[in-house]
N, C-alpha and C positions, 0 to 999 in steps of 0.2 A: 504494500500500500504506500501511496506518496502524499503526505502529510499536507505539502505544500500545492500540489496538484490539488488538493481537496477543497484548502484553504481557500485556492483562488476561485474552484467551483461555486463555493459558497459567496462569495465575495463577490462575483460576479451575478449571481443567482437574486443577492439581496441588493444590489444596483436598481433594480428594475421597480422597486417602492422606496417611497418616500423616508431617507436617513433622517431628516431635520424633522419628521413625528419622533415625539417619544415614548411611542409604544414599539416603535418599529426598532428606533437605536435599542430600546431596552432588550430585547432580544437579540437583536444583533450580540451584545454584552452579555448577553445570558450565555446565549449557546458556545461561546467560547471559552467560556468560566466551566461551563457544567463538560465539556472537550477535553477541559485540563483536569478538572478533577473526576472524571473517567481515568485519567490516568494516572493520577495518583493513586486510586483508589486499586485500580486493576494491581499498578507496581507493588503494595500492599500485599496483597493477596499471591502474589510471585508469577504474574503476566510480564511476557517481555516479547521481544520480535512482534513478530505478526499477530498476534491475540494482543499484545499491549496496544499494537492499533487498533484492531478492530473493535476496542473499546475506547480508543478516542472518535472513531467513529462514528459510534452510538452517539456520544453525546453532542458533537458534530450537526447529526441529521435528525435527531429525537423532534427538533419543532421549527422543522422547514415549515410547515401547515402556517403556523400562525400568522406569516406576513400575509399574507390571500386570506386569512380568518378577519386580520385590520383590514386587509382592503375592501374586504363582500362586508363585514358587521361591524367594524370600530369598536370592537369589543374583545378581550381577551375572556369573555363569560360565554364556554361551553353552550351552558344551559342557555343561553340566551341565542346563539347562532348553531354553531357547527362542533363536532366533535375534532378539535385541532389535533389530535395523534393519528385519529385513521384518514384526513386530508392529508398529514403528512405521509401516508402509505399510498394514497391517490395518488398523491404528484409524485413522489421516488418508484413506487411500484407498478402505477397504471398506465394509462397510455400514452401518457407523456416521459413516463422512462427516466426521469430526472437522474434516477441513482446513476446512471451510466456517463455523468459527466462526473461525477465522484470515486467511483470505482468503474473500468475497463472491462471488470471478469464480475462471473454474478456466482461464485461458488460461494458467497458470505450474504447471500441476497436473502434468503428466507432467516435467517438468525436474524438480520439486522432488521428486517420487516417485522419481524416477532418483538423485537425490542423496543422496537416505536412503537409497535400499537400500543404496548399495554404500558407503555411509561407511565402514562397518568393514572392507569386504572385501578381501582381502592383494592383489588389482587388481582396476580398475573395467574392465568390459567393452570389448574391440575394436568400432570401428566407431561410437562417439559421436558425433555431431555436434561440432563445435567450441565450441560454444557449453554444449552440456551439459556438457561434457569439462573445460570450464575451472570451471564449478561445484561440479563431483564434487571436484577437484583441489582449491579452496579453500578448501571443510566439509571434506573429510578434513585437511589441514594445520593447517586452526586445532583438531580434535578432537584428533588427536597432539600439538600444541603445548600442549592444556590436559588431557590426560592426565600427563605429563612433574607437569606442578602436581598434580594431585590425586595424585600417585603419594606425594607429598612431604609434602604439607598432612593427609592421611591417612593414618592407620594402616595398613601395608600387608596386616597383621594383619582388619585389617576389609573391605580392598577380595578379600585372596582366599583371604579365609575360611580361615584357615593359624593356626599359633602363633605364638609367638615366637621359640620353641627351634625349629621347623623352617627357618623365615627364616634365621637365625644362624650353623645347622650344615648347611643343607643347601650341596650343590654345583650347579655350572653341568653339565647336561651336553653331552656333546662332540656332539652333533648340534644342541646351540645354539650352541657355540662354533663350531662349524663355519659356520653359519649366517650367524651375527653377523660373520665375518671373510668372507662373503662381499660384504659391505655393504649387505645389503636386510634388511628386515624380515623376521621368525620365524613360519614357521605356528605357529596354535594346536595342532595336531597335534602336534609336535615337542616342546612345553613338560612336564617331568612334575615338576621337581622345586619348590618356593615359590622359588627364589632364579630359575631358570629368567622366571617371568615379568617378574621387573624386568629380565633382560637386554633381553628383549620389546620392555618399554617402552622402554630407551636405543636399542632397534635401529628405533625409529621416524624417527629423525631422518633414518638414510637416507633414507627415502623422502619428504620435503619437496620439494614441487617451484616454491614462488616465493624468490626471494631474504627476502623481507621475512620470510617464516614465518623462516629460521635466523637473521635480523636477531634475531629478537623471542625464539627461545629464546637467543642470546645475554646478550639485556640482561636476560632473566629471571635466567639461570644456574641452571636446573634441572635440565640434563642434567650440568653438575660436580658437584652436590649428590648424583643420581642414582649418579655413578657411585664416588661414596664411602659405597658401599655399608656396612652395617656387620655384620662377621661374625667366628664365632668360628672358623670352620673355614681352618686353610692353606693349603689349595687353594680353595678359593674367594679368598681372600686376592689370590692370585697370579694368578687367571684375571681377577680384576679389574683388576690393576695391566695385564695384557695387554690387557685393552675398553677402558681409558681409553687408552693407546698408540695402537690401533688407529683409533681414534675421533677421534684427533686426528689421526694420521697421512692422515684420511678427507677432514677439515675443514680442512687447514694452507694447503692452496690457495682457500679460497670466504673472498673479501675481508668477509663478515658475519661471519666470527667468529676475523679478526686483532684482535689487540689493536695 
């Protein structure tokens, strides 16, 4: 695989919308962050040659979709337009063939089409191979671990299309909190209120499955950031001060994020 060949595929690829939107840059900056830590994460785990690429890969090509998701809905909300991981199997896999300006050979075509779909999805299907299983596994951890960052580096206000005053004074509701103290991740279903989705986002960390992924939200410190939420309303106040308890109470045994 040729890294830089790839680079320019993509770079060339995201020419064609609008860079001076900042839904558009922020992905642009996503997808290279969540590239690299694909490959830190993989080197972890003792990938190297050609499996250490084709887990930069993955995180490479995980969310081609979303540029054409802003173009057709202005909207990063699934629920509200399209399903951004299988648009991005559309364009790399269907008739427009995109993958073929990123990769030349298609023998890595069905693992990496396996990996995008189910990035986003609340679990990757029974019955993988072991070998796809552990890829699905590594793009989803490094995607959650560089959502936590953009959750932070971005106006939340712009990522979901919300105010400021609903951010502020909205509350968690009790089928997230419910959720949340269950210790896995939130359906989108579940989510109704703006404050609702950053819980979302911190209940990702559940779901991490290499050591190195909660190493790396550690030395970030995204998820403390995250969870010093900022609000006007006193129950929301309090429901916080319980996610951060909870959160740690979750974490106080996994030797990555003893101090």
């Amino acid at each position: 695989m040729n890294r830089e060949a790839a680079k320019q595929a993509f770079a060339e690829y995201t020419d064609h919308y609008n860079s001076s939107d900042p839904k558009i840059k922020l992905k642009i900056d996503h997808t290279y962050r969540v590239a690299g830590l694909c490959d830190r994460i993989g080197r972890s785990i003792g990938l190297s040659g050609e499996e250490l690429d084709l887990a930069w890969m993955c995180g490479l090509l995980h969310d081609i979709g979303r540029f054409e998701q802003i173009r057709r809905y202005h909207t990063f909300s699934d629920a509200d337009s399209v399903d951004h991981a299988q648009l991005s199997c559309e364009i790399l896999f269907g008739e427009e063939g995109r993958i073929r300006s990123f990769l030349p050979e298609n023998r890595w075509d069905k693992l990496l089409q396996t990996a995008v779909r189910w990035h986003s999805a609340y679990r990757i299907p029974e019955g993988l191979d072991e070998k796809t299983q552990m890829y699905c596994n590594l793009l989803r951890d490094a995607d959650k671990i560089d959502i936590l960052r953009v959750n932070l580096d971005t106006p939340m206000e712009e990522i979901y299309n919300v105010t400021t005053e609903e951010l502020r004074t909205s509350e968690v509701t009790a089928e997230v909190m419910q959720a949340f103290d269950g210790h896995h991740a939130i359906l989108r279903s579940l989510k109704k209120t703006a404050v609702d989705h950053a819980v979302g986002h911190i209940s990702l960390v559940y779901e991490l499955v290499y050591p190195e992924s909660r190493a790396i939200v550690k030395e970030q410190g995204y998820l403390d950031r995250m969870m010093d939420f900022p609000t006007d309303n006193p129950v929301t106040k309090k429901q916080f001060v319980h996610i951060r308890e909870e959160m740690n109470r979750f974490l106080e045994q996994d030797r990555n994020f003893q101090t």
